[in-house]
C-alpha positions, 0 to 999 in steps of 0.5 A: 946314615946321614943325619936328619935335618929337624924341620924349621917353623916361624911363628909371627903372631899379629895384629894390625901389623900390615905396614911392618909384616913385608919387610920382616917376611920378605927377610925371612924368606930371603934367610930361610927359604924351605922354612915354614912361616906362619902369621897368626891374624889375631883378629886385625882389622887392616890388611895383615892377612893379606899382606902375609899370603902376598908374601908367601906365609900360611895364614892363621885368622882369629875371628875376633882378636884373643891375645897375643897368647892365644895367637902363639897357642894358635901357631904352635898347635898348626906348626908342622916344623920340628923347632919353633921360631917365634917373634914379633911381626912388628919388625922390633926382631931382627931376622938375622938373629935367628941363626943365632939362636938356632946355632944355640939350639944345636948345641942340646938346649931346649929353648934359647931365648933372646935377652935384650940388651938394656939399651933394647927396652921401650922405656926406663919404666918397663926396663926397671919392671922387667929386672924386677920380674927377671929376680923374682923369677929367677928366685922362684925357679932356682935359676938366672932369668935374663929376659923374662918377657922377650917373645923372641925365642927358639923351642923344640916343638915337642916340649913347647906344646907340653905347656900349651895349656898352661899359657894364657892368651895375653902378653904373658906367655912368655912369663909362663913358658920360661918358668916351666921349662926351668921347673920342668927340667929342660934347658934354656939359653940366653943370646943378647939380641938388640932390639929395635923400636916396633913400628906402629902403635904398641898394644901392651898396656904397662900397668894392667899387664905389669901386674898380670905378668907378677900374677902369671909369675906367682900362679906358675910358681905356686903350680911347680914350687908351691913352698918357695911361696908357702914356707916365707909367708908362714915364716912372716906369721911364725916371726909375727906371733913370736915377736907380740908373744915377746911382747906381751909376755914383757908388758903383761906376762900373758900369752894372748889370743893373737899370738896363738892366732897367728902361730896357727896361722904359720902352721897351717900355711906350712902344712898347705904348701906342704901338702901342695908340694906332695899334690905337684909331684903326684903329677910329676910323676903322673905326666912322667908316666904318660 
């Protein structure tokens, strides 16, 4: 009985991407002739649409545009391949490289991801800002995050829309779904893939969505691992109420108000992580029942 060959789909969300899309597409097509290719219009107002059909991809419109999260959410719900490919549509991926991280998939991962080279990064400031995130991440999951924020990545189709509802409609949904693979047990690999620079204009805002990405780190940590945020900040009031209580019992021989304050504090931030990891394993188990 002959294997059975999973189905491939390749998932480019965009926006006002119309000078960028024929070269990326038409390579695409070129690579993976029986694949399916989908462009997801969130909301442009050049010919991206368009472009895209002339070439030979299904086309998804939004309305209006809903984020770059909400176009990734739109493409894999309407994706009809077993495996997922998703990349940008600005032409900073190079199609050659999805073989690779389809030959990394074969070998029983569930999503491979590709990590850029530091020679990849748009600038110095959102080189150092990714490393931060990659250690924060990687600290709250329990594993090593190469690339936090690449949009490049290969996922088998059934696990990825596990976490459809935890993705938000912004540029964060990798953040998201990189962290709920590693807390949901599945497997990721990383492949260093050199990224080029995008052509056209860029629709990342750094400062706004840098501190959104630290925001999606903490909601997703806080929703799989609610202690690894809980436990330090009752160690911070535990080790705050002890050194004042030292200090106070040195200068006045007293036990004051604010060292009572702040150990009751550490207690009852202990006791909500703790409840809160009682509450995330109940639906563990729930989801593992389902």
């Amino acid at each position: 009985m002959s294997k059975r060959i999973p189905s491939l789909s390749i998932i480019l969300p965009a926006k006002d991407e119309a000078v960028a899309l024929p070269g990326v597409l038409g390579s695409l097509r070129n690579l993976y002739p029986q694949a399916e290719l989908l462009v997801v219009d969130d909301g442009s107002t050049d010919a991206t649409a368009k472009v895209s059909t002339e070439c030979g991809a299904r086309v998804i419109r939004h309305p209006y545009s809903m984020g770059n999260g909400a176009a990734v959410k739109s493409g894999a719900r309407a994706a009809s391949g077993d495996v997922l490919v998703f990349m940008d549509a600005d032409g900073q991926h190079n199609p050659d490289d999805v073989a690779r991280l389809l030959e990394c998939l074969d070998h029983g991962f569930d999503m491979v991801v590709g990590a850029r080279t530091r020679g990849s990064q748009a600038s110095l400031g959102r080189g150092f800002a990714n490393r931060i995130y990659n250690l924060l991440a990687s600290w709250m999951v329990g594993h090593r995050i190469q690339d936090l924020t690449s949009g490049f990545r290969a996922a088998r189709a059934e696990r990825f829309r596990e976490f459809l509802h935890l993705l938000p409609n912004t540029f964060s949904y990798p953040t998201t779904s990189t962290m709920a693979f590693f807390r949901a047990g599945y497997s990721i690999a990383y492949i260093p893939i050199a990224a080029a620079k995008r052509i056209g204009k860029s629709h990342i805002r750094p400062l706004h969505d840098g501190v959104r990405f630290l925001l999606i780190i903490f909601k997703v940590a806080t929703l799989y691992s609610p202690l690894k945020i809980f436990l330090p900040i009752s160690i911070v009031f535990f080790l705050l109420g002890l050194a004042w209580y030292i200090y106070t019992f040195i200068s006045t021989h007293h036990f004051t108000v604010m060292s009572a304050l702040l150990f009751v504090t550490a207690v009852l931030v202990f006791l909500i992580g703790l409840i809160s990891e009682q509450i995330t394993n109940l639906l563990f188990i729930r989801a593992n029942k389902s």
